[in-house]
Residue frames as a rotation matrix with the C-alpha (Angstrom) as fourth column:
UNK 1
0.304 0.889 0.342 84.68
-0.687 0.453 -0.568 121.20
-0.660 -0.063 0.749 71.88
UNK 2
-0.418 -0.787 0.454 85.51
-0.120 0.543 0.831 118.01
-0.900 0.293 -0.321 70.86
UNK 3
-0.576 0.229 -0.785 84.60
-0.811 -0.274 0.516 117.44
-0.097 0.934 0.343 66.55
UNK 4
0.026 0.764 0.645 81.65
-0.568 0.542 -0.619 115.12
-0.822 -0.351 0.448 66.57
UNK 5
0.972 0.127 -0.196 82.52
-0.233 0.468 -0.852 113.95
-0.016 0.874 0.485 62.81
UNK 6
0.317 -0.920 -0.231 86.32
-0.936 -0.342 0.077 113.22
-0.150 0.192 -0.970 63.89
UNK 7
0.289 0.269 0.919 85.57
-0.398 0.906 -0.140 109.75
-0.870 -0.326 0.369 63.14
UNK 8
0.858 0.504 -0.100 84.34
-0.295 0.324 -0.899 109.47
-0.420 0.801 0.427 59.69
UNK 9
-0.232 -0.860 0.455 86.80
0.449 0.320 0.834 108.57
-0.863 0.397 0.311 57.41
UNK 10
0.108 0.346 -0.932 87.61
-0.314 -0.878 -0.362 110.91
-0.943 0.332 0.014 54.94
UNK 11
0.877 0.206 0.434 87.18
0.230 0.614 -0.755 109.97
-0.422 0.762 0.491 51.29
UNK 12
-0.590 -0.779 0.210 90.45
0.179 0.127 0.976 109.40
-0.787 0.614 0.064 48.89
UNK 13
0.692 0.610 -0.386 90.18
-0.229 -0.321 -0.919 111.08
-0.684 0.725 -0.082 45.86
UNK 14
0.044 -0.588 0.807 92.30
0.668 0.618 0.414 108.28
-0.743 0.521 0.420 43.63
UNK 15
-0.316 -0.068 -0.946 93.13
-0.713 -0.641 0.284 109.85
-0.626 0.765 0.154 40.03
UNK 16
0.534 0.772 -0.344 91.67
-0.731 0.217 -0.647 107.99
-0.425 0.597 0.680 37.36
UNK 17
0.469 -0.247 -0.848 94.50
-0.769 0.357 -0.530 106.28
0.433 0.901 -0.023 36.36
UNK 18
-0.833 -0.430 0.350 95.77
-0.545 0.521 -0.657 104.91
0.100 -0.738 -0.668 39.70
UNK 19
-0.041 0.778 0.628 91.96
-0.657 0.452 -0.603 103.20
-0.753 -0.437 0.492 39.44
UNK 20
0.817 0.137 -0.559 92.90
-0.571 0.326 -0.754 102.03
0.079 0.935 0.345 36.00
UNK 21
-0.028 -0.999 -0.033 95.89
-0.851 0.041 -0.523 100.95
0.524 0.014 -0.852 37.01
UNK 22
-0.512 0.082 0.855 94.56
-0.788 0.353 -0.505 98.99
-0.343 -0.932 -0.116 39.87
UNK 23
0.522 0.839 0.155 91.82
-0.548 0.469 -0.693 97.01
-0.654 0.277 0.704 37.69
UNK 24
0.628 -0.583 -0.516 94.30
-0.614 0.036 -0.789 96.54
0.478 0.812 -0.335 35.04
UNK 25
-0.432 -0.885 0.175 96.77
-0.771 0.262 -0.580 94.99
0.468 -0.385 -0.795 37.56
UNK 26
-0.231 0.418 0.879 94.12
-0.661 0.596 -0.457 92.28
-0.714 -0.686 0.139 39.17
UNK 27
0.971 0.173 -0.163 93.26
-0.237 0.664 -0.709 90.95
-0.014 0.727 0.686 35.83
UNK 28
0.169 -0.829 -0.533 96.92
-0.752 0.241 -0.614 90.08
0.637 0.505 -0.582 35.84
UNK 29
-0.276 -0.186 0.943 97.06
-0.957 0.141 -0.252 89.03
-0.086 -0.972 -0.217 39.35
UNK 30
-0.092 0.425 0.900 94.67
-0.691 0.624 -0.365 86.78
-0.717 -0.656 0.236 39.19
UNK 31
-0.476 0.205 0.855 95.03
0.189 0.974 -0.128 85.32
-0.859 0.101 -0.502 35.98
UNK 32
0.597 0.791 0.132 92.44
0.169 0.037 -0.985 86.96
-0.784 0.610 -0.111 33.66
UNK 33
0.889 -0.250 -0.385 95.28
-0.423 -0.124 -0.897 88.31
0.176 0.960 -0.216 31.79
UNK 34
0.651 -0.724 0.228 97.81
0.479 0.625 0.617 85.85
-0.590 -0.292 0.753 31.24
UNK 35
0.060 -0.803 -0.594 101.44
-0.024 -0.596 0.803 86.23
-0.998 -0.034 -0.055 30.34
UNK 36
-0.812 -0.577 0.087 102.32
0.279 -0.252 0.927 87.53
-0.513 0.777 0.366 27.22
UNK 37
-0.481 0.201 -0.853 98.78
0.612 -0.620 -0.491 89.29
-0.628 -0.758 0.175 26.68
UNK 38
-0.674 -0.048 0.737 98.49
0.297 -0.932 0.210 92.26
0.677 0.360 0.642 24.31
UNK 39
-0.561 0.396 -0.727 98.04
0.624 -0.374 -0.686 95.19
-0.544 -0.839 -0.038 26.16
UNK 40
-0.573 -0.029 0.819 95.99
0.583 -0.717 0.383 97.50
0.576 0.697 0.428 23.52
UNK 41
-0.988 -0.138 -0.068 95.43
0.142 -0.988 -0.065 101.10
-0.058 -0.074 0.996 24.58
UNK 42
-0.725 0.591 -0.353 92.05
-0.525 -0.142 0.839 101.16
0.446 0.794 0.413 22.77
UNK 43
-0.336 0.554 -0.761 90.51
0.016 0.812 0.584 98.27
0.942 0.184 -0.282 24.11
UNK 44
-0.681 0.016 -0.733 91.27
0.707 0.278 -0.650 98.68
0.193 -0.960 -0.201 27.17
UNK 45
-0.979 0.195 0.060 89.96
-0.204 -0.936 -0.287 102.47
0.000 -0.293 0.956 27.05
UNK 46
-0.550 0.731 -0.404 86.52
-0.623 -0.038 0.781 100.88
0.555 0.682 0.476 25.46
UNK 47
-0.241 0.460 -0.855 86.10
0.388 0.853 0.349 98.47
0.890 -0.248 -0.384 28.15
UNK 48
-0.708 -0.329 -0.625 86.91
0.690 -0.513 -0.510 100.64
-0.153 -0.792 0.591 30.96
UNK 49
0.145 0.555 0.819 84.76
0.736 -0.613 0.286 103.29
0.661 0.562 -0.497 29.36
UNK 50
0.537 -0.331 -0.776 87.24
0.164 -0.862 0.480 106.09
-0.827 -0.385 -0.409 29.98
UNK 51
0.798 -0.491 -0.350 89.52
-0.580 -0.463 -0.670 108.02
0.167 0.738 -0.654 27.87
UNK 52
0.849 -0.482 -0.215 92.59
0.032 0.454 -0.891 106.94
0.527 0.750 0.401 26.19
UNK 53
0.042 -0.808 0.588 94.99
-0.373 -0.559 -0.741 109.12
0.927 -0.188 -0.325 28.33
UNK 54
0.215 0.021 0.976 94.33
-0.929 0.314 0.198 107.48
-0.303 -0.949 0.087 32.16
UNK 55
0.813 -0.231 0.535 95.14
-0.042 0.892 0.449 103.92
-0.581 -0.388 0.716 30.68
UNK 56
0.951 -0.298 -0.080 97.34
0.022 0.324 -0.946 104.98
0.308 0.898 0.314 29.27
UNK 57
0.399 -0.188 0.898 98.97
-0.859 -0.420 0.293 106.34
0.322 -0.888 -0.329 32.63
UNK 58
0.607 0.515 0.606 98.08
-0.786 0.504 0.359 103.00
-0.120 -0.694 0.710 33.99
UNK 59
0.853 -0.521 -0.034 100.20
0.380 0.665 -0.644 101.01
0.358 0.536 0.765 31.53
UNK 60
0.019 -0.940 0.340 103.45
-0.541 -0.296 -0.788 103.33
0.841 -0.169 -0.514 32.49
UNK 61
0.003 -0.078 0.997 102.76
-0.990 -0.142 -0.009 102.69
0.142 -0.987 -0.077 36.01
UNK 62
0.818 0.309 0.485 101.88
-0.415 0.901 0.126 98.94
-0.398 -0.304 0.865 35.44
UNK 63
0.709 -0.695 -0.123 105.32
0.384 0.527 -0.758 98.34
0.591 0.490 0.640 33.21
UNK 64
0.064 -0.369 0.927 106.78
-0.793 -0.583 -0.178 100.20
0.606 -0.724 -0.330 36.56
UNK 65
0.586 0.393 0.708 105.52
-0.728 0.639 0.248 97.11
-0.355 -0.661 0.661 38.40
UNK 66
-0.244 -0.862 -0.444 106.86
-0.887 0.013 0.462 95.00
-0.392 0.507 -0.768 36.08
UNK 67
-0.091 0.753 0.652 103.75
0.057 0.657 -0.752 93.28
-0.994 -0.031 -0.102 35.01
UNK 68
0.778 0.307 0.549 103.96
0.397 0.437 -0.807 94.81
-0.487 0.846 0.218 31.64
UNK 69
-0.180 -0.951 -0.250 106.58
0.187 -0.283 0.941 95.18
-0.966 0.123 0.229 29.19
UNK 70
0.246 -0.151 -0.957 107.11
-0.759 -0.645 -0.094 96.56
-0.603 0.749 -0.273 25.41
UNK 71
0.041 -0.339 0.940 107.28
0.452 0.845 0.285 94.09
-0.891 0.413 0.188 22.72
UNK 72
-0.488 -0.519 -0.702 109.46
-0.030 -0.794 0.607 95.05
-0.872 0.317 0.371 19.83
UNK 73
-0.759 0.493 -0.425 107.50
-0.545 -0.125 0.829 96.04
0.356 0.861 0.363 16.63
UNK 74
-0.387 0.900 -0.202 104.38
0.447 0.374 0.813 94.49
0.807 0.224 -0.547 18.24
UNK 75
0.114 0.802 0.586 103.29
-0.420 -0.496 0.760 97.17
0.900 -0.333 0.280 21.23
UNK 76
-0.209 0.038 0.977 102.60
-0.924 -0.334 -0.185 96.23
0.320 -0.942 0.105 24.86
UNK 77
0.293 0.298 -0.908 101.81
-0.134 0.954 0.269 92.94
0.947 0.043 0.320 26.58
UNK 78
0.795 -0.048 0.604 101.75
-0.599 0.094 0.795 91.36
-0.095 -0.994 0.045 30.00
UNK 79
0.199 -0.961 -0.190 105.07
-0.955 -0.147 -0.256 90.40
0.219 0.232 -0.948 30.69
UNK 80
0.559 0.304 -0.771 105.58
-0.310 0.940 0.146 86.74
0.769 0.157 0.619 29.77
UNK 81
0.673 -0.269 0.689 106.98
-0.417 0.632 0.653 83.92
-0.611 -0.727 0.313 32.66
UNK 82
-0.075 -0.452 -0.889 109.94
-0.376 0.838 -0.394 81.36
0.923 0.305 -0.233 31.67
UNK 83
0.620 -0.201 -0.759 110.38
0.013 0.969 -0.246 78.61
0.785 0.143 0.603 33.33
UNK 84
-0.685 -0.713 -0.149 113.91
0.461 -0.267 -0.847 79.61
0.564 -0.649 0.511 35.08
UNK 85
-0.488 0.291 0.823 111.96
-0.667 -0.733 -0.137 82.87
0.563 -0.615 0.551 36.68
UNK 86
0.261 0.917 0.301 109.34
-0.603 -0.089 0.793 80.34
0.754 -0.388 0.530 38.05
UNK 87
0.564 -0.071 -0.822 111.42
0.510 0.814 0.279 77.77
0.649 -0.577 0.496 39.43
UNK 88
-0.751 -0.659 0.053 113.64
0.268 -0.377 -0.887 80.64
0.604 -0.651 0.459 41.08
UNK 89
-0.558 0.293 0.776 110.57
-0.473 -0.881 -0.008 82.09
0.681 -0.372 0.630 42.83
UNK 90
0.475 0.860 0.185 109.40
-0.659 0.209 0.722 79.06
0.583 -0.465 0.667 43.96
UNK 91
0.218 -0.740 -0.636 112.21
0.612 0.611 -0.502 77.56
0.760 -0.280 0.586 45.10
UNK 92
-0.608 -0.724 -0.325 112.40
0.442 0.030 -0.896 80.78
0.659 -0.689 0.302 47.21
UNK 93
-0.096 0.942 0.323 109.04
-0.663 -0.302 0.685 80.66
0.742 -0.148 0.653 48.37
UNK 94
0.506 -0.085 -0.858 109.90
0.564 0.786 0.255 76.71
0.653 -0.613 0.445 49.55
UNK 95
-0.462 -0.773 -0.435 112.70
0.645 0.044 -0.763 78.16
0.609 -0.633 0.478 51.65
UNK 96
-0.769 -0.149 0.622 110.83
-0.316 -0.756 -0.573 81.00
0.556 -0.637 0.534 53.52
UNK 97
-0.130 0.299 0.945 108.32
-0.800 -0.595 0.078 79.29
0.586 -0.746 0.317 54.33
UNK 98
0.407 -0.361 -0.839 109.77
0.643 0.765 -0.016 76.12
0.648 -0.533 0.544 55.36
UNK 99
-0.384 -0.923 0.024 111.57
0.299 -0.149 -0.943 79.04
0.874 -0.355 0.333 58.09
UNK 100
-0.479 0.432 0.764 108.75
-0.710 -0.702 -0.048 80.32
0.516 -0.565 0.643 58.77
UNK 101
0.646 0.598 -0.473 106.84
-0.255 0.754 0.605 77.07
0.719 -0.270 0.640 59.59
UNK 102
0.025 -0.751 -0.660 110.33
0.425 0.606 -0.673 76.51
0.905 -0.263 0.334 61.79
UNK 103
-0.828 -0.150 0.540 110.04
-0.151 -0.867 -0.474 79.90
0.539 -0.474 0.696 63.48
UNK 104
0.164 0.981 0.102 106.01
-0.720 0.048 0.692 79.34
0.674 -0.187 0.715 64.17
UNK 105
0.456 -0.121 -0.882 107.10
-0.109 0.976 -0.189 75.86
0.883 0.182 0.432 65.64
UNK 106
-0.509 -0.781 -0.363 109.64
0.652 -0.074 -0.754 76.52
0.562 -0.620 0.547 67.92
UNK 107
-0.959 -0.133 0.251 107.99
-0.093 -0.687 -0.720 79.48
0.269 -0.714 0.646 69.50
UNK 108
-0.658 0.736 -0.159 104.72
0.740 0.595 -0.313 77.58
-0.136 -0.324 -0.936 69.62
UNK 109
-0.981 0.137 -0.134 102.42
-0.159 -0.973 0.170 80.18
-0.107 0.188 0.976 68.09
UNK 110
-0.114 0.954 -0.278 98.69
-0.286 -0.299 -0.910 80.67
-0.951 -0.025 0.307 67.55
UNK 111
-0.928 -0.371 0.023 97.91
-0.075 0.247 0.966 79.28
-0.364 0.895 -0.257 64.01
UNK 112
-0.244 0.934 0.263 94.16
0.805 0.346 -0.482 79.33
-0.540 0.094 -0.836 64.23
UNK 113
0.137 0.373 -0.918 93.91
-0.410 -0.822 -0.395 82.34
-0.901 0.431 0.040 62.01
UNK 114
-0.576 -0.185 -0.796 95.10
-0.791 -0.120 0.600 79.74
-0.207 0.975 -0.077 59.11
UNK 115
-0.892 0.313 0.326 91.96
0.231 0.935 -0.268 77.80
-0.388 -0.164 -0.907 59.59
UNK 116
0.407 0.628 -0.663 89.91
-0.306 -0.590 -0.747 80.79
-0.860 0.507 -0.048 58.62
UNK 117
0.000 -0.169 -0.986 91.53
-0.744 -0.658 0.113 80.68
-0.668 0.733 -0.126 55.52
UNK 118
-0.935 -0.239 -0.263 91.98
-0.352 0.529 0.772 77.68
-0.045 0.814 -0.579 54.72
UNK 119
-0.469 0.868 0.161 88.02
0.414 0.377 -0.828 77.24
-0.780 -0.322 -0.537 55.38
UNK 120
-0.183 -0.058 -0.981 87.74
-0.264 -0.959 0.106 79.96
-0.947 0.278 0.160 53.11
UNK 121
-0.510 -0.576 -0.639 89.23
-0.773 -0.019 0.634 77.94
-0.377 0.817 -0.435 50.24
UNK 122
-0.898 0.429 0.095 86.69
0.440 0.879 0.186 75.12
-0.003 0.209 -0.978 50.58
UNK 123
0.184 0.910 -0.371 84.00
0.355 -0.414 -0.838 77.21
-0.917 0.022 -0.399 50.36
UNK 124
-0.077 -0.182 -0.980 85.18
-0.941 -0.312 0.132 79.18
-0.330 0.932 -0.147 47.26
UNK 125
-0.892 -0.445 -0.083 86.08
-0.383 0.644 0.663 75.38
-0.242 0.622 -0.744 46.07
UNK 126
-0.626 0.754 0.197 82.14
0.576 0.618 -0.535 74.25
-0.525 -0.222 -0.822 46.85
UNK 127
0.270 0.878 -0.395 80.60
0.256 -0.461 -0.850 77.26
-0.928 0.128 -0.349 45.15
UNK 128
0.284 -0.320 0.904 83.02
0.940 0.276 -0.198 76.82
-0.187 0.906 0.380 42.32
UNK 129
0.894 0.020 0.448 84.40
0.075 -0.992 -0.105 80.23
0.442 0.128 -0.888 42.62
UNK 130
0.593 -0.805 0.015 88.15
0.721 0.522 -0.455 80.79
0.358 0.281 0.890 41.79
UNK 131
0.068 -0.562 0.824 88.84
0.131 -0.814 -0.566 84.40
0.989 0.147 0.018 42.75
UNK 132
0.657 0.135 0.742 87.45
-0.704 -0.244 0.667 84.04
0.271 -0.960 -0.065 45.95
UNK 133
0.684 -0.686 -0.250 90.07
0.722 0.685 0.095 80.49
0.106 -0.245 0.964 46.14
UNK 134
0.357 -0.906 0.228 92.80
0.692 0.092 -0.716 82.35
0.627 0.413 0.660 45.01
UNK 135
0.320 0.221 0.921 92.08
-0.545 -0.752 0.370 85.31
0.775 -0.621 -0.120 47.53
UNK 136
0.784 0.039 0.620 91.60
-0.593 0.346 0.727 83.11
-0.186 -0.937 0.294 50.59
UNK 137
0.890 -0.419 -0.179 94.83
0.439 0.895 0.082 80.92
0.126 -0.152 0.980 49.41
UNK 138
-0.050 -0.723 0.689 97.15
0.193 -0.684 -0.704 84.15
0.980 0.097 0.174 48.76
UNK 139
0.471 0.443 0.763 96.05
-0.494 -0.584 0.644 84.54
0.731 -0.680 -0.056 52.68
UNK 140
0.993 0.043 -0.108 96.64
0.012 0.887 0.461 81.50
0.116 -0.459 0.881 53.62
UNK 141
0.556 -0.830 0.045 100.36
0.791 0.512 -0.334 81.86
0.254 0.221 0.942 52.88
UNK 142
-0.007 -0.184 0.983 100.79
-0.173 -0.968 -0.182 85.47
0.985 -0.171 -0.025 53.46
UNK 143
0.696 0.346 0.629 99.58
-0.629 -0.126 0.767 84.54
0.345 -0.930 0.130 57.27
UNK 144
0.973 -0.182 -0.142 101.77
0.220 0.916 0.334 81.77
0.069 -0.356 0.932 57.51
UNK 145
0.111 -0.950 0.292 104.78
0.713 -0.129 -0.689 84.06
0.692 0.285 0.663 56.31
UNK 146
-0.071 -0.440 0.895 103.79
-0.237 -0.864 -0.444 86.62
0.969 -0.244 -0.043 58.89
UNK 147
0.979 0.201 -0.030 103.13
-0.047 0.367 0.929 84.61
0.198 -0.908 0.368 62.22
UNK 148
0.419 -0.907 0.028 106.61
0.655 0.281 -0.702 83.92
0.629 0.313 0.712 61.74
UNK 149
0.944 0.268 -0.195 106.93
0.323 -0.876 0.358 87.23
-0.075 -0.401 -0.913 63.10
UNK 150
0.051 -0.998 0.047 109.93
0.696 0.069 0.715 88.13
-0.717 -0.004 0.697 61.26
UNK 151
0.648 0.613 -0.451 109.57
0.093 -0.652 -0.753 91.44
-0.756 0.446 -0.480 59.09
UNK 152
-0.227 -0.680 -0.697 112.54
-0.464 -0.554 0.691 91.29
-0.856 0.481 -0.190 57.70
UNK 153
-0.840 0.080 0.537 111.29
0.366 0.814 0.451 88.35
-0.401 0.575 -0.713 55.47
UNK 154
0.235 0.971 -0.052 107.95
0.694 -0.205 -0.691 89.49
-0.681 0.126 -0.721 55.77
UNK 155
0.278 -0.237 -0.931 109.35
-0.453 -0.887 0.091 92.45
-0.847 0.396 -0.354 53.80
UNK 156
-0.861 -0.486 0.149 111.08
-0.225 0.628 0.745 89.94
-0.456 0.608 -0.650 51.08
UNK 157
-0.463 0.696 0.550 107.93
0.388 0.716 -0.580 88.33
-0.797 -0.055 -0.601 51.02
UNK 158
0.577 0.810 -0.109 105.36
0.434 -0.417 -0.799 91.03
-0.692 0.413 -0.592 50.00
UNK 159
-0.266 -0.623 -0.736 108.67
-0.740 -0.357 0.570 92.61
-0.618 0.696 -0.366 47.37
UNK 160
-0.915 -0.057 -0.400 107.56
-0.367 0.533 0.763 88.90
0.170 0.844 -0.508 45.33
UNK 161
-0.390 0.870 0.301 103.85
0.058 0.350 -0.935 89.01
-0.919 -0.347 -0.187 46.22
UNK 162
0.198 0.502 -0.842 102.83
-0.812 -0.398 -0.428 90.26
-0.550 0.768 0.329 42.82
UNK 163
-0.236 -0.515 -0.824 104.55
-0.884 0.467 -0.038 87.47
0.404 0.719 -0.565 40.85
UNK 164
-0.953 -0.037 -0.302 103.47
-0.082 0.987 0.140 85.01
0.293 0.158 -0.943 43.17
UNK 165
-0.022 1.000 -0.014 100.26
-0.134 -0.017 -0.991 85.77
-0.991 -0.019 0.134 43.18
UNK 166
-0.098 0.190 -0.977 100.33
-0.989 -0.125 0.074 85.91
-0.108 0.974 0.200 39.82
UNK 167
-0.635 -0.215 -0.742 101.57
-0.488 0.857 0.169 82.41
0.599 0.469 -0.649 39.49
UNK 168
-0.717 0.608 0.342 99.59
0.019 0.507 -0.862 80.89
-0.697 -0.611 -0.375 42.54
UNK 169
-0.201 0.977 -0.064 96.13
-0.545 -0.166 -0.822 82.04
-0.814 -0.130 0.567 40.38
UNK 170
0.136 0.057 -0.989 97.47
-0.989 -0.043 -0.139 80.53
-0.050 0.997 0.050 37.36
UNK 171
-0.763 -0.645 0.026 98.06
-0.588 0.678 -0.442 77.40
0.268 -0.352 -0.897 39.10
UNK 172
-0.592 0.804 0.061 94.95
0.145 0.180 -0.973 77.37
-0.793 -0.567 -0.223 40.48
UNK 173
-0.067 0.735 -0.675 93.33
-0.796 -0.447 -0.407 77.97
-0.601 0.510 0.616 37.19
UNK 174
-0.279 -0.567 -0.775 95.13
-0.911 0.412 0.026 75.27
0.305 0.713 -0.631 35.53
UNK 175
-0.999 -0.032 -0.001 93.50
-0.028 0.876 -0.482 72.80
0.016 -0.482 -0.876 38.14
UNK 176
-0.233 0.971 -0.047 90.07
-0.124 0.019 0.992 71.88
0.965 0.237 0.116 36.90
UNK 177
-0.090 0.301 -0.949 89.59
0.691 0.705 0.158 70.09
0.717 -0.642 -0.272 41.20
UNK 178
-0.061 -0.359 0.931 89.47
-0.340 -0.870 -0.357 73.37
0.938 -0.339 -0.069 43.06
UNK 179
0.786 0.171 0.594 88.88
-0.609 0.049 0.792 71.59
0.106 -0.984 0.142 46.16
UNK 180
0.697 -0.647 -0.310 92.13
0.648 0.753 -0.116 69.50
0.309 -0.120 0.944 45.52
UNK 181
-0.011 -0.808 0.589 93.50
0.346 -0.556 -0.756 72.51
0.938 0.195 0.286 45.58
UNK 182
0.183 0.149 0.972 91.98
-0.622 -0.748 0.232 73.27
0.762 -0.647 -0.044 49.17
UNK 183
0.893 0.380 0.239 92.98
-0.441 0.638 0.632 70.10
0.088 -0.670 0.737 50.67
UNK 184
0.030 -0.996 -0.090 96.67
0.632 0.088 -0.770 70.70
0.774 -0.034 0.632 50.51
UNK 185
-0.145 -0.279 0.949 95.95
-0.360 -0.879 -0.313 73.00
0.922 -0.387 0.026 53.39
UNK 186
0.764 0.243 0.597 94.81
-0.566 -0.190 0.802 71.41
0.309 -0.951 -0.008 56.44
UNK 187
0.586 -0.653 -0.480 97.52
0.476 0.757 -0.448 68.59
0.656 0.035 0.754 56.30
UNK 188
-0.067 -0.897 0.436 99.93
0.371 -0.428 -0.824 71.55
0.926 0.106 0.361 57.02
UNK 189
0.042 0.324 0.945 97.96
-0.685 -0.679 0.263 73.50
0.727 -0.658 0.194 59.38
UNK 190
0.827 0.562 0.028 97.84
-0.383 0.526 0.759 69.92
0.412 -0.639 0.650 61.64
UNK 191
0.327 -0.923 -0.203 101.25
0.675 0.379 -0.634 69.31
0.662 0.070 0.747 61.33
UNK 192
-0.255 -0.898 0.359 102.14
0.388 -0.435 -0.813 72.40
0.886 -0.068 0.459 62.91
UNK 193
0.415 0.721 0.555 99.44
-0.766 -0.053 0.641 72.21
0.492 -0.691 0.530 65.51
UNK 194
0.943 -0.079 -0.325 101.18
0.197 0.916 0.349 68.91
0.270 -0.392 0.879 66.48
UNK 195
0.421 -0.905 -0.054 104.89
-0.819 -0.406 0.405 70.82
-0.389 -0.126 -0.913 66.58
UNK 196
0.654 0.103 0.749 105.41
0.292 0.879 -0.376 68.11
-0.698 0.465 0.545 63.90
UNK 197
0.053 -0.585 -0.809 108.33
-0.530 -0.703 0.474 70.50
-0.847 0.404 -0.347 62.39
UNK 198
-0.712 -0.688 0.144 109.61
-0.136 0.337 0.932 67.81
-0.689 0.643 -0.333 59.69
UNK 199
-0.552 0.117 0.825 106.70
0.690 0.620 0.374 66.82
-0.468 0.776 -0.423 58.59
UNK 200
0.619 0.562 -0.549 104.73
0.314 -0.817 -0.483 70.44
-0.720 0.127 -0.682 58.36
UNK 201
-0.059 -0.839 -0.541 108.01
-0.488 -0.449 0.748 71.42
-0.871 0.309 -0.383 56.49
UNK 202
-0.722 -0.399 0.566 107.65
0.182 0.680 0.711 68.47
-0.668 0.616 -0.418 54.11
UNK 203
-0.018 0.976 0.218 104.27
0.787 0.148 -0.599 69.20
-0.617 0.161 -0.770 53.55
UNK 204
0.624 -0.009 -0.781 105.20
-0.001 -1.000 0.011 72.92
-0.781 -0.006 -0.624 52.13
UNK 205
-0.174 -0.918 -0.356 107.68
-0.530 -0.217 0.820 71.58
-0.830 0.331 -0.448 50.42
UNK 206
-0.778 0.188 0.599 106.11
0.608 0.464 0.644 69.12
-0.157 0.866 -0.476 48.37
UNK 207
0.544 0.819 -0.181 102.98
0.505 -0.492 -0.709 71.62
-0.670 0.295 -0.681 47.84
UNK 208
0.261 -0.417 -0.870 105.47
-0.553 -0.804 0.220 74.71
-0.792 0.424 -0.441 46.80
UNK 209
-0.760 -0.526 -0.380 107.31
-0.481 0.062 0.875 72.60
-0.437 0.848 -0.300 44.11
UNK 210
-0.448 0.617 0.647 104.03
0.866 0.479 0.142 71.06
-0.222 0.624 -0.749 42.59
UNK 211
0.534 0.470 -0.703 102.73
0.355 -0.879 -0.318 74.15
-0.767 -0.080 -0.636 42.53
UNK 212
0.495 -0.032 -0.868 105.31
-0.293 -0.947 -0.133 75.24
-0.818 0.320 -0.478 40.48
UNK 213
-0.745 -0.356 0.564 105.68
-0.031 0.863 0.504 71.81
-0.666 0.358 -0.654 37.93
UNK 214
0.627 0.778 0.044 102.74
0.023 0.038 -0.999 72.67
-0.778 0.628 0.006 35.34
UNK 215
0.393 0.134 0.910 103.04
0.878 0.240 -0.414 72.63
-0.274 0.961 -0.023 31.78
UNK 216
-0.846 -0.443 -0.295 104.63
0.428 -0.896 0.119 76.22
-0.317 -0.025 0.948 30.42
UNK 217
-0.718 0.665 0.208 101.97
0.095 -0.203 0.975 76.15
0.690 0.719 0.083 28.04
UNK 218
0.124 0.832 -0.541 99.02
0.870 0.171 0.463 75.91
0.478 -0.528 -0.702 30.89
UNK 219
0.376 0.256 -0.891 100.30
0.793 -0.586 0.166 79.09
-0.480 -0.769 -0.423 32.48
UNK 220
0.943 0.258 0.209 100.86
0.330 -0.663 -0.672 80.84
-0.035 0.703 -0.710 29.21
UNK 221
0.445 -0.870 -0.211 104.43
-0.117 -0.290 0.950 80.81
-0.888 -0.398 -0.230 30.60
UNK 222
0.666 -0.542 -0.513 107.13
-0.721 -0.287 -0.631 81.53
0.194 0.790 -0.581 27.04
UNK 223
0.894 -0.430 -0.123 109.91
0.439 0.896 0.058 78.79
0.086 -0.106 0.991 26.86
């Protein structure tokens, strides 16, 4: 007889610190905590309202990530940006997905799934609401790296998703116009609807490196 409940989905019982961990690691993501930080033990435990010993877990596991790091004679902190690190990551951000926008091109794909998103981003921009931008723009690019349909990148990709998410939200924070920030998307998306390769490419290319031309000081980023 067949198990009438073999549907349900069965609940995950997370540990306490892999949920601390997880909360603890979006405020970076997205921005609330910026780089360089203090991480204190204490505070965190008091906001969280849990014990001392699960964030404290959370921190091992988050300086695992490599979101936070040890600072000498002063304790914990989210691990600060330079300069160099950002312009390497966005410099190879420009290149994948100028390939992918080549790949997508050539094999004449389906792109109407990055209209959802970038619709997304003009809503979030109209209701003033940044997390939901940064959400629906981390999509926007994530989708654009997997239509490609190339995993091996796609693998690359999501190995520097943390970091550029990070930096995408701080980018996006740093721009009082949030809808300027959503109207660097359709340009692209039409370009590559037209099989306009050079100029969809250009488009990416001049987004990625403005994107990653701010002030150090605006993105909390250490000289």
């Amino acid at each position: 007889m067949a198990d009438a409940h073999a549907d349900i989905t069965r609940i995950e019982n997370v540990p306490l610190r892999v949920s601390v961990a997880d909360i603890i690691r979006q405020a970076i993501l997205n921005g609330t905590m910026k780089p360089g930080t203090p991480v204190v033990e204490m505070a965190l435990a008091e906001q969280l309202r849990v014990s001392r010993a699960p964030v404290r877990e959370a921190i091992q596991i988050l300086e695992a990530d490599g979101l936070i790091e040890s600072e000498p004679y002063k304790g914990k902190r989210v691990k600060p940006l330079t300069p160099k690190e950002v312009e390497e990551l966005y410099s190879l951000r420009e290149q994948f997905e100028a390939f992918a926008i080549r790949r997508i091109v050539e094999r004449r794909v389906d792109v109407s799934e990055l209209h959802r998103h970038s619709d997304a981003m003009f809503e979030a921009a109209e209701s003033g609401d940044l997390a939901a931008l940064n959400t629906a723009d981390e999509a926007f690019h994530r989708a654009l790296i997997r239509l490609a349909d190339h995993e091996l990148m796609l693998g690359f990709w999501d190995n520097l998703y943390m970091r550029i998410r990070q930096i995408m939200a701080l980018r996006n924070s740093a721009n009082r116009d949030l809808r300027a920030v959503a109207e660097n998307h359709p340009p692209i998306i039409e370009a590559i609807e037209n099989r306009d390769m050079i100029r969809a490419i250009s488009l990416i290319s001049d987004h990625t490196r403005s994107a990653s031309q701010i002030a150090p000081e605006e993105l909390g980023i250490t000289p």
